[in-house]
MARBA-3410 file (N, C-alpha, C, O; in Angstrom, 1 decimal):
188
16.9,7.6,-23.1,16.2,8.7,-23.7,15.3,9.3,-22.6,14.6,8.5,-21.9 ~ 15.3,10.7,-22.3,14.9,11.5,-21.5,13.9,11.9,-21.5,14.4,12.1,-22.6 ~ 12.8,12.4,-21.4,11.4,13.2,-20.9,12.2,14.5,-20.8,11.7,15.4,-21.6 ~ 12.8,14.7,-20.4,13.4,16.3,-19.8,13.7,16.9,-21.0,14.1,16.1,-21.9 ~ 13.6,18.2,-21.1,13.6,19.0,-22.1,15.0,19.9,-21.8,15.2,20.2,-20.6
16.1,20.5,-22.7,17.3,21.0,-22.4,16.6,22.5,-21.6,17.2,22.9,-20.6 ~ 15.5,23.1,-22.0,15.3,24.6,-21.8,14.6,24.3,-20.6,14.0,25.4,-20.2 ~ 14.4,23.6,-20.0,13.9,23.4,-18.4,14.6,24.3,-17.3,14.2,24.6,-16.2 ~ 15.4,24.4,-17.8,16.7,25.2,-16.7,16.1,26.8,-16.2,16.1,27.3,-15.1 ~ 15.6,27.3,-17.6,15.7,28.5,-17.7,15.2,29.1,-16.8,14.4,28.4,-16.2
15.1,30.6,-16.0,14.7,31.2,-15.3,14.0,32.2,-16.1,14.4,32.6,-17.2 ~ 12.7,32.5,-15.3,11.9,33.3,-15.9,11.8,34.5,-15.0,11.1,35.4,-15.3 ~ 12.4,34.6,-13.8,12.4,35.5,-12.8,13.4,35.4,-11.8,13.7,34.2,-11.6 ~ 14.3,36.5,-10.9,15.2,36.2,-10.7,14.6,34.6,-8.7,13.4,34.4,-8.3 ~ 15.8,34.0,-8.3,15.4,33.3,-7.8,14.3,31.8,-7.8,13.9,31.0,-6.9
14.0,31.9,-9.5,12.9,30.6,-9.7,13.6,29.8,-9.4,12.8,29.2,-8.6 ~ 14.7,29.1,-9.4,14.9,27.7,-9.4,14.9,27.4,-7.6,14.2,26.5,-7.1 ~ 15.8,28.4,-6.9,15.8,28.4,-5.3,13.7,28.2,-4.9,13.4,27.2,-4.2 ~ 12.8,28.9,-5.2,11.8,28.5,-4.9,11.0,27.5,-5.4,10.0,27.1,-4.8 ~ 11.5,27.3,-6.5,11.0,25.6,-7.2,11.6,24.7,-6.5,10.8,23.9,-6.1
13.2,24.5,-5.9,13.3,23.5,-4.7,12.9,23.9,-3.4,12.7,23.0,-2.6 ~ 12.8,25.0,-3.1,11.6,25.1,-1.6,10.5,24.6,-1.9,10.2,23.9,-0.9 ~ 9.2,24.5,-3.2,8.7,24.3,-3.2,8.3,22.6,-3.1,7.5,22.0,-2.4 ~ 9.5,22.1,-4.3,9.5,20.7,-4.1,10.1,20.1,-3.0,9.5,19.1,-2.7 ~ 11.0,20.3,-2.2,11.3,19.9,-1.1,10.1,20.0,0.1,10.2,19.1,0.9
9.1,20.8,0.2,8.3,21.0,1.0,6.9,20.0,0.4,6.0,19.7,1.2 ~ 6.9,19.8,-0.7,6.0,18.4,-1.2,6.5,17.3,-1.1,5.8,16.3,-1.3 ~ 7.8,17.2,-0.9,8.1,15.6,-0.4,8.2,15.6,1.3,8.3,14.5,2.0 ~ 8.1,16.6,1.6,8.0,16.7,3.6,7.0,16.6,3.6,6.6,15.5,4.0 ~ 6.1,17.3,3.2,4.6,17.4,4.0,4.2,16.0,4.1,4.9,15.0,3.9
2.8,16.2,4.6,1.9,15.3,5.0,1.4,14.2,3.7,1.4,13.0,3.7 ~ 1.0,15.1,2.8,0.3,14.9,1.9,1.5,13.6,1.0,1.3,12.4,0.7 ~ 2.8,14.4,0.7,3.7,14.5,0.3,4.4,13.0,0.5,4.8,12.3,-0.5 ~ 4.6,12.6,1.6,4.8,11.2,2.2,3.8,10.3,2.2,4.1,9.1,2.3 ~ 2.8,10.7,2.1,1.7,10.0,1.8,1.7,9.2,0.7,1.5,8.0,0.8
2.0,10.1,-0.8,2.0,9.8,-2.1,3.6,8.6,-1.8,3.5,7.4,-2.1 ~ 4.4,8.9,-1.4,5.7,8.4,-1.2,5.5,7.2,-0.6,6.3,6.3,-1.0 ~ 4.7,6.8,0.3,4.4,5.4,1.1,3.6,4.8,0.2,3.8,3.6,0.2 ~ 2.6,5.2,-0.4,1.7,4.4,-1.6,2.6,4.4,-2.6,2.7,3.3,-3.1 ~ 3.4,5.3,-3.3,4.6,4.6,-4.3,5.1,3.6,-3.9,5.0,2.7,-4.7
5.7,3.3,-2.7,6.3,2.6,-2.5,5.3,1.0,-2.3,5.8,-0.2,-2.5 ~ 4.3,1.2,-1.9,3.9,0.3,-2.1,3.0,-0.8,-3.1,2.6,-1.9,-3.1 ~ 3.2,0.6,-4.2,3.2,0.4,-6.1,4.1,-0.3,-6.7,3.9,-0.9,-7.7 ~ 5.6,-0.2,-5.8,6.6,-0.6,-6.7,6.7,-2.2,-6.0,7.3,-3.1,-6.6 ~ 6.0,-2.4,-4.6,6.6,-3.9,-4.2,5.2,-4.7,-5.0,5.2,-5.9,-5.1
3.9,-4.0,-5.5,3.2,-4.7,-6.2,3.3,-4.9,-7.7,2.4,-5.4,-8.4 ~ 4.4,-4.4,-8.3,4.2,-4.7,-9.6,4.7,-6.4,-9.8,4.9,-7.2,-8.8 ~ 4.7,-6.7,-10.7,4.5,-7.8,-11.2,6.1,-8.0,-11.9,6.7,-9.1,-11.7 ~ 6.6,-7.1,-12.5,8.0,-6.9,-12.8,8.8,-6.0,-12.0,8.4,-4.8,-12.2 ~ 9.7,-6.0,-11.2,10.7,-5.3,-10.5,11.4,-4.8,-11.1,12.5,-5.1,-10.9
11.0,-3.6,-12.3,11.9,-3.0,-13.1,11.2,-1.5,-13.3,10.0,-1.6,-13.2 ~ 11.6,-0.5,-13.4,11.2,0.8,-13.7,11.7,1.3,-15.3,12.8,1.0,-15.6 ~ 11.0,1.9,-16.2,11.8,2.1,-17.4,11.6,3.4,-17.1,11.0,3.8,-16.2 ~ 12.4,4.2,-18.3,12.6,5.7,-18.5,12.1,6.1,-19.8,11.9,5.3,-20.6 ~ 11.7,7.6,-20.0,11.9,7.6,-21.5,10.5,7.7,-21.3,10.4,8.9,-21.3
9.2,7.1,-21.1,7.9,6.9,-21.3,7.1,6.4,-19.6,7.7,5.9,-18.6 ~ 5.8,6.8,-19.8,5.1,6.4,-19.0,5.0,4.8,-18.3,5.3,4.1,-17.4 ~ 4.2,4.6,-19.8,4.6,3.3,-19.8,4.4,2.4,-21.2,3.5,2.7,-22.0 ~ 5.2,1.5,-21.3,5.3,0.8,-22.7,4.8,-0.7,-22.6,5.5,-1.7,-22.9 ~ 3.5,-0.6,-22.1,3.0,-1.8,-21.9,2.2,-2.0,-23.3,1.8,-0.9,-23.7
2.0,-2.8,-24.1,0.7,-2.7,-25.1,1.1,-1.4,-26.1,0.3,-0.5,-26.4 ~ 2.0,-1.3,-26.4,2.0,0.2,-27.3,2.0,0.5,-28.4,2.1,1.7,-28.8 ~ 1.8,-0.7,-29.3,0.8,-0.7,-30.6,-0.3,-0.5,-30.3,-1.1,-0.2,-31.2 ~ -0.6,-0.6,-29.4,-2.3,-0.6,-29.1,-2.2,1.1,-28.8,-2.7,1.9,-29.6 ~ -1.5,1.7,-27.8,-1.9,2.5,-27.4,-1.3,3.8,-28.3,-1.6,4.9,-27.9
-0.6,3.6,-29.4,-0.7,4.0,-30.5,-1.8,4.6,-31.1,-2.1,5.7,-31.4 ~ -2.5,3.4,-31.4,-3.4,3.6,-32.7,-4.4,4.3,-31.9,-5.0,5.3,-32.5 ~ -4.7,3.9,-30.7,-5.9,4.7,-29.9,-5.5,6.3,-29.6,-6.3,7.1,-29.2 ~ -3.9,6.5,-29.8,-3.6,8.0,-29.7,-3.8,8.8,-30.4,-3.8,10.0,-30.1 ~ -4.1,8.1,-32.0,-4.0,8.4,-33.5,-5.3,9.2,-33.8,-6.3,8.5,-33.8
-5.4,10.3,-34.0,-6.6,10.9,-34.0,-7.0,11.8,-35.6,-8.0,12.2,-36.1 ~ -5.4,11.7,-36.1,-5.4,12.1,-37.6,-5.1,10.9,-38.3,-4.3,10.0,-38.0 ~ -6.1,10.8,-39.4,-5.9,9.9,-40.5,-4.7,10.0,-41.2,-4.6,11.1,-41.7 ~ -3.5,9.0,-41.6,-2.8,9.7,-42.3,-1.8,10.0,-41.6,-0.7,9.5,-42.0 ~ -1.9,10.7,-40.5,-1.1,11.3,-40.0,0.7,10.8,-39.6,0.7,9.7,-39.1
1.6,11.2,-39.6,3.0,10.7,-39.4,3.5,10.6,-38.2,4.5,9.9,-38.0 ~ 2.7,11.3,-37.3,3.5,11.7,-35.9,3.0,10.0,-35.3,3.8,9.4,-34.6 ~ 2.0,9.5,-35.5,1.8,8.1,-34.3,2.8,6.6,-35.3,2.7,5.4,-35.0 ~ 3.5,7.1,-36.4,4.7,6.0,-36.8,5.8,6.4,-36.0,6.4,5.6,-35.3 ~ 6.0,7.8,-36.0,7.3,8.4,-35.4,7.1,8.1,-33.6,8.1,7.8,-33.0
5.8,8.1,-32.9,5.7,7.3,-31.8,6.0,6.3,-31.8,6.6,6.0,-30.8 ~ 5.8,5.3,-32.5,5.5,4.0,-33.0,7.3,3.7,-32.5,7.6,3.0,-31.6 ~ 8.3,4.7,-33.7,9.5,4.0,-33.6,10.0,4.4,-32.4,10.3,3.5,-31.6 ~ 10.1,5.7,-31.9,10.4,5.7,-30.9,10.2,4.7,-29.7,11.2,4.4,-29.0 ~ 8.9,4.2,-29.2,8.6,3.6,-28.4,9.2,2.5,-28.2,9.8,2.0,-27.2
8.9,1.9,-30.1,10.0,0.4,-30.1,11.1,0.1,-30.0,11.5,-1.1,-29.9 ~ 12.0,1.8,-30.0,13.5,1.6,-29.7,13.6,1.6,-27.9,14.6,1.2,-27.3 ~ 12.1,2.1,-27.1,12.9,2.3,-25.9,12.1,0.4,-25.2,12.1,0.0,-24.1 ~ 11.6,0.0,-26.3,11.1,-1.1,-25.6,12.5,-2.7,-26.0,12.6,-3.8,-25.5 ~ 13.1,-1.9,-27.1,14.3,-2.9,-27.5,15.3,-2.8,-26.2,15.9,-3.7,-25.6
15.5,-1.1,-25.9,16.6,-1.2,-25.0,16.1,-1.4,-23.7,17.1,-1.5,-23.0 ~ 15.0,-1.5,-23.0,14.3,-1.6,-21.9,13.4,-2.5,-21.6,13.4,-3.0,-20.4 ~ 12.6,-2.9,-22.4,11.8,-4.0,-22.7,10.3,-3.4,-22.2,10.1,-2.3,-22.7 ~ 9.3,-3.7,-21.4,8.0,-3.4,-21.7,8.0,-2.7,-20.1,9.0,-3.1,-19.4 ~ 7.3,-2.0,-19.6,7.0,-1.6,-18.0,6.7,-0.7,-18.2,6.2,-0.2,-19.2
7.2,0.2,-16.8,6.4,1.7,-16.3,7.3,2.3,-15.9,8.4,1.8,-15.6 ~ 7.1,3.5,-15.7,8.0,4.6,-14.9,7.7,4.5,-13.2,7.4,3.5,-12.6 ~ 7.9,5.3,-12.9,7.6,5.4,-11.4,6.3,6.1,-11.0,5.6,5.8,-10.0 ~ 6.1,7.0,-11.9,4.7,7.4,-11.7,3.5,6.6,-12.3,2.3,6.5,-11.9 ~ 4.1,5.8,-13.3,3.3,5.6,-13.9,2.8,3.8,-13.2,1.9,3.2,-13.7
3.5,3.4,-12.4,3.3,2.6,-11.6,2.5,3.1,-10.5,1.4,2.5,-10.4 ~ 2.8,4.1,-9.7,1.4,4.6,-8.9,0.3,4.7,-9.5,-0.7,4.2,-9.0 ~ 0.3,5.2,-10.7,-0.9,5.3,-11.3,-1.9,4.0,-12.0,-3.1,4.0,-12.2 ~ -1.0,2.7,-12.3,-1.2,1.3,-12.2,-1.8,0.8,-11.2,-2.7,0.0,-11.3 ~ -1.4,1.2,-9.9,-2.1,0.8,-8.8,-2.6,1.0,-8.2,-2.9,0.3,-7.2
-3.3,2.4,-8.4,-4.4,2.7,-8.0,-5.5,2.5,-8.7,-6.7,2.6,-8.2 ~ -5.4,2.3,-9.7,-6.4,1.5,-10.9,-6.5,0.3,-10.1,-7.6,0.1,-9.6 ~ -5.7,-0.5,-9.8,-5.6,-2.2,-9.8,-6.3,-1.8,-7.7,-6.3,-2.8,-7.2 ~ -6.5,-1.2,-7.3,-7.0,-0.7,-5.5,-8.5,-1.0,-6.0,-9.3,-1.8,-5.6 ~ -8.5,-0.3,-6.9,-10.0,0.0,-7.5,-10.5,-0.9,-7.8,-11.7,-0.8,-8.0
-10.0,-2.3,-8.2,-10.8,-3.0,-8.7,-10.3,-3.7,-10.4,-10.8,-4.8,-10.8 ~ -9.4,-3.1,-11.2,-9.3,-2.7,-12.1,-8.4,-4.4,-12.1,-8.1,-5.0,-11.1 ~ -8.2,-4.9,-13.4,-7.5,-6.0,-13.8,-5.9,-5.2,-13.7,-5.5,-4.1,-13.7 ~ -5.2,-6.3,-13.5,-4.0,-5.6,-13.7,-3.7,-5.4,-15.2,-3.5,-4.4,-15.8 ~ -3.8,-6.7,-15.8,-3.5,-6.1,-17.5,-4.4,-5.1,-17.7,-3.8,-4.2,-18.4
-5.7,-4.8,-17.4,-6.6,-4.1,-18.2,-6.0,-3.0,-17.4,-6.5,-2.0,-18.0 ~ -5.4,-2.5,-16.5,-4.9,-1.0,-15.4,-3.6,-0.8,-16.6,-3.6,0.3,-17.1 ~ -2.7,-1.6,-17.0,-1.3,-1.6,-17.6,-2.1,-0.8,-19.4,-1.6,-0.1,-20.3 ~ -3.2,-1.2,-19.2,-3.6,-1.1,-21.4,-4.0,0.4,-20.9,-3.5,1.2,-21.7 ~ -4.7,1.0,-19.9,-5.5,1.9,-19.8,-4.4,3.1,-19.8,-4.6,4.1,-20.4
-3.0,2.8,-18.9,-2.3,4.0,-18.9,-1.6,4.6,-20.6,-1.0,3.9,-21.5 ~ -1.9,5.5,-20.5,-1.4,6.6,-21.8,0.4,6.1,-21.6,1.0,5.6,-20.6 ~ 1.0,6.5,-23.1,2.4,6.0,-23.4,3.3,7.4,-23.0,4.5,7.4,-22.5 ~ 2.5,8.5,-23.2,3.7,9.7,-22.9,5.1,9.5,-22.9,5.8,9.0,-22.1 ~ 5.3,10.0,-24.4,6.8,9.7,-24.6,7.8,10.8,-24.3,7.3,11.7,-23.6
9.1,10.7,-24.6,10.2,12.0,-24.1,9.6,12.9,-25.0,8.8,12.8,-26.0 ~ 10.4,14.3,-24.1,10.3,15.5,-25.2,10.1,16.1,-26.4,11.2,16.7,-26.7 ~ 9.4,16.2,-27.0,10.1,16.8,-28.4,10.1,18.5,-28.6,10.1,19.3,-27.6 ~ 10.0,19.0,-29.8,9.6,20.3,-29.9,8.2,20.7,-29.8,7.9,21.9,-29.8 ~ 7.2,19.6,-29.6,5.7,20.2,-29.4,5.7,20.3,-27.9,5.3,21.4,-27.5
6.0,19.2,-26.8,5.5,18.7,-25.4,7.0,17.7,-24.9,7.9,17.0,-25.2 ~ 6.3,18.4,-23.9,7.2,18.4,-22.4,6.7,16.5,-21.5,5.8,16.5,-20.6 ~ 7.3,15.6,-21.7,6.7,14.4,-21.1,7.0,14.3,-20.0,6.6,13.4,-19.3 ~ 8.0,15.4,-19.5,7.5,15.2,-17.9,6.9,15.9,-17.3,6.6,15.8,-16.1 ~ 6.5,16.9,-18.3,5.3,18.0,-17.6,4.2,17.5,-17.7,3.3,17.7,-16.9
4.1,16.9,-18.7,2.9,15.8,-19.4,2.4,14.9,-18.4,1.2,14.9,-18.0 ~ 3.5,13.9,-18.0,3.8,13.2,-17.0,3.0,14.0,-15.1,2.1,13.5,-14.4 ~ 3.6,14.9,-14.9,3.5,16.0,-13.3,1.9,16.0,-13.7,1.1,15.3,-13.0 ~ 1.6,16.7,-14.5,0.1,16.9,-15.1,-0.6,16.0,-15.1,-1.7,16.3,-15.4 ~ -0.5,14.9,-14.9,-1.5,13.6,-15.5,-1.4,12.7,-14.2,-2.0,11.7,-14.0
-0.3,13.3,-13.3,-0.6,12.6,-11.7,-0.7,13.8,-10.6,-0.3,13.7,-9.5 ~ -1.1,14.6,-11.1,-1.9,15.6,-10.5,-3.2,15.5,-11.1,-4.0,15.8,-10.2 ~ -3.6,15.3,-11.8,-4.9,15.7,-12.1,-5.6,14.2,-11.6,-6.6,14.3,-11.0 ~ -5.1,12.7,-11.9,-5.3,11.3,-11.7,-5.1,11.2,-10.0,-5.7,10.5,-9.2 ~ -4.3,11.7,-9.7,-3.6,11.0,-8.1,-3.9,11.8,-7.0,-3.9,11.5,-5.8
-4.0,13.0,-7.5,-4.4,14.1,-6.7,-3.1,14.5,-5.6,-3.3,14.9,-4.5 ~ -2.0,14.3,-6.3,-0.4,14.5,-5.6,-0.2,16.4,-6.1,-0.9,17.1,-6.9 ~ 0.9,16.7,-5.4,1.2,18.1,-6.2,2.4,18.4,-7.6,3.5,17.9,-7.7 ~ 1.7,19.2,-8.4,2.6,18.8,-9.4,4.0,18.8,-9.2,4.8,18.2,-9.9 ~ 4.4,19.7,-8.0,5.8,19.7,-7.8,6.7,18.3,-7.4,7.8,17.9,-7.7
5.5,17.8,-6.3,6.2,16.2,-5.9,6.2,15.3,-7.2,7.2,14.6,-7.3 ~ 4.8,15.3,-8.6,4.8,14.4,-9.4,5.8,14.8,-10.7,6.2,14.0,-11.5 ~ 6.1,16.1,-10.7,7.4,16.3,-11.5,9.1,15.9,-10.6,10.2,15.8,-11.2 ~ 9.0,15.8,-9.7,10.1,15.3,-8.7,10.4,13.8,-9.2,11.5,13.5,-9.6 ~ 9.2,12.7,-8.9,9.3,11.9,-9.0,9.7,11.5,-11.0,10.6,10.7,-11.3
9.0,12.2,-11.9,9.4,11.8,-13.0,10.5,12.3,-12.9,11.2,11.3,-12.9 ~ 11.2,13.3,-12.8,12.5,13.8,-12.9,13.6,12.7,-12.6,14.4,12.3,-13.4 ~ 13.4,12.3,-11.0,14.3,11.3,-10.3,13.9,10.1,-11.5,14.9,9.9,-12.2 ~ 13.2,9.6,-11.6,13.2,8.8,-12.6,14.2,8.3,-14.0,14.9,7.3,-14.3 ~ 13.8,9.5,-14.6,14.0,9.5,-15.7,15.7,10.1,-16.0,16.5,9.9,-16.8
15.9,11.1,-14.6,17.2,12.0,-15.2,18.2,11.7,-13.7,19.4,11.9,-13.9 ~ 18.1,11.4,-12.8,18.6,11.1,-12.0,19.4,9.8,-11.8,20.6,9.7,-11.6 ~ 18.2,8.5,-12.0,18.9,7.0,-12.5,19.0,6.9,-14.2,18.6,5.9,-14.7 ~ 19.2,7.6,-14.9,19.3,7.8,-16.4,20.4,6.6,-16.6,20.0,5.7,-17.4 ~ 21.4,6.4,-16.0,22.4,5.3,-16.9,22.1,4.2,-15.9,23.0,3.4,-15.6
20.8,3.8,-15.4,20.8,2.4,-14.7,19.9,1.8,-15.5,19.2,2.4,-16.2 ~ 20.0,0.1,-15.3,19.0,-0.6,-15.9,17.9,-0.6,-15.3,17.8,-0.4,-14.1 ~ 16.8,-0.7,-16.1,15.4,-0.7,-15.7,15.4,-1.4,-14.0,14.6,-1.1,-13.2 ~ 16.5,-2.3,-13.9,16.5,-3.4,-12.9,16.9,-2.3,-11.8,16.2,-1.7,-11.0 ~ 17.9,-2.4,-11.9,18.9,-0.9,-11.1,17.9,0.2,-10.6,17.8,0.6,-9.5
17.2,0.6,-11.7,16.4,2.2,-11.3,15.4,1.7,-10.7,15.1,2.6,-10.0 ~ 14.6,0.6,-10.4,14.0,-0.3,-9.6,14.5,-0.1,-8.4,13.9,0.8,-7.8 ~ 15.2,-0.5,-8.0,16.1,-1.0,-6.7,16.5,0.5,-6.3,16.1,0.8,-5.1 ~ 16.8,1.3,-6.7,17.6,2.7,-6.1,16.2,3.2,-5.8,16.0,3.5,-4.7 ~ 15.1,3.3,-6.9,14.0,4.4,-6.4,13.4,3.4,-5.2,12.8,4.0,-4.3
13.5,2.3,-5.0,12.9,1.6,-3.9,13.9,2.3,-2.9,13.6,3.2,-2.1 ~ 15.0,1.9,-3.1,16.4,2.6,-1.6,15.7,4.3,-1.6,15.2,4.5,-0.6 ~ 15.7,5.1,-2.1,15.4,6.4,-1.8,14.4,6.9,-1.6,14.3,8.1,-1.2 ~ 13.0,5.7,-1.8,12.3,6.1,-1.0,12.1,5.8,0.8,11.6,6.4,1.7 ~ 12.9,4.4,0.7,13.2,4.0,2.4,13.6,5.2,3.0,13.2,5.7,4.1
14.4,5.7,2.1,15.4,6.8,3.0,14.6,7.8,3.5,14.2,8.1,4.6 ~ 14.2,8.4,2.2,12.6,9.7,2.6,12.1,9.2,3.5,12.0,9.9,4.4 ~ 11.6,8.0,3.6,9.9,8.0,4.6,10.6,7.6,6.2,9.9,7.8,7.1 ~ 12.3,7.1,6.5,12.4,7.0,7.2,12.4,5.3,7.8,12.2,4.2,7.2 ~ 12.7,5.4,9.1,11.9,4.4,9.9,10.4,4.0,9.9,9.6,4.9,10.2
10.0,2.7,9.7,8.2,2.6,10.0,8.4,2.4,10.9,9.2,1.7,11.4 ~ 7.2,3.5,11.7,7.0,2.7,13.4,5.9,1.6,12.8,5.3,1.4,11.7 ~ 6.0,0.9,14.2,5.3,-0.7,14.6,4.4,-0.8,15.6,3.9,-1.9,15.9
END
């Protein structure tokens, strides 16, 4: 299950898409850009589980982070989270995305517990007709990580729609292999 929305494609002007990949290709070159890319990468050799999931931020604690999303009494939409979450935690089991692993570890730099960094990140589930979870997603590691939304929509994208038919295990291992590849050789 996807984050990505079908109407993402759309063009609103002629040439958007050609300047949305200049755009994002030039936030994974720059400076800044590789920067976020070398601290990913070194998010993903500290997690605790070597698995990446799709579909959500992260599904660590998510009865918890449920009820704390729940802001209407009553309300239906945090059961309909509820199942959704439990179906992507049946087929995936508990973890983070790729972003949402950066964003785990820069909590956990700070000082932060690892469990208590894992309870703190928001669930941001896929798409629906109200919101966009990978815009939701771009948005919430731009405004938290201080990346550009173009690279932090890159990275949920690759995530979520790129390694889409791999296991959590799999999408682990490839986003680790492509970022080797981006950052290159380390010098020594």
């Amino acid at each position: 299950m996807s984050r990505y929305s079908d109407y993402d494609g759309e063009e609103w002007f002629p040439n958007q898409s050609a300047l949305w990949q200049h755009n994002a290709e030039l936030a994974l070159k720059g400076k800044r850009g590789r920067k976020a890319l070398a601290e990913l990468r070194e998010a993903l050799l500290a997690l605790p589980s070597k698995r990446l999931i799709s579909g959500a931020l992260c599904l660590v604690g998510v009865a918890d982070k449920i009820q704390l999303e729940s802001t209407v009494p009553g309300d239906e939409w945090p059961r309909w989270r509820l199942q959704e979450a439990n179906q992507l935690i049946e087929d995936q089991g508990e973890g983070v995305c790729a972003v949402g692993a950066l964003l785990w570890y820069r909590k956990v730099k700070s000082g932060v517990d690892p469990e208590t960094a894992f309870a703190e990140l928001p669930l941001i589930l896929s798409a629906n007709e109200d919101e966009d979870g990978l815009e939701k997603t771009a948005l919430l590691a731009e405004s938290e990580l201080g990346i550009t939304y173009h690279l932090a929509w890159q990275l949920a994208y690759k995530n979520d729609e790129s390694y889409d038919l791999c296991t959590p295990e799999e999408r682990y291992s490839k986003f680790l292999f492509w970022l080797d590849k981006e950052l290159g050789p380390v010098a020594v």
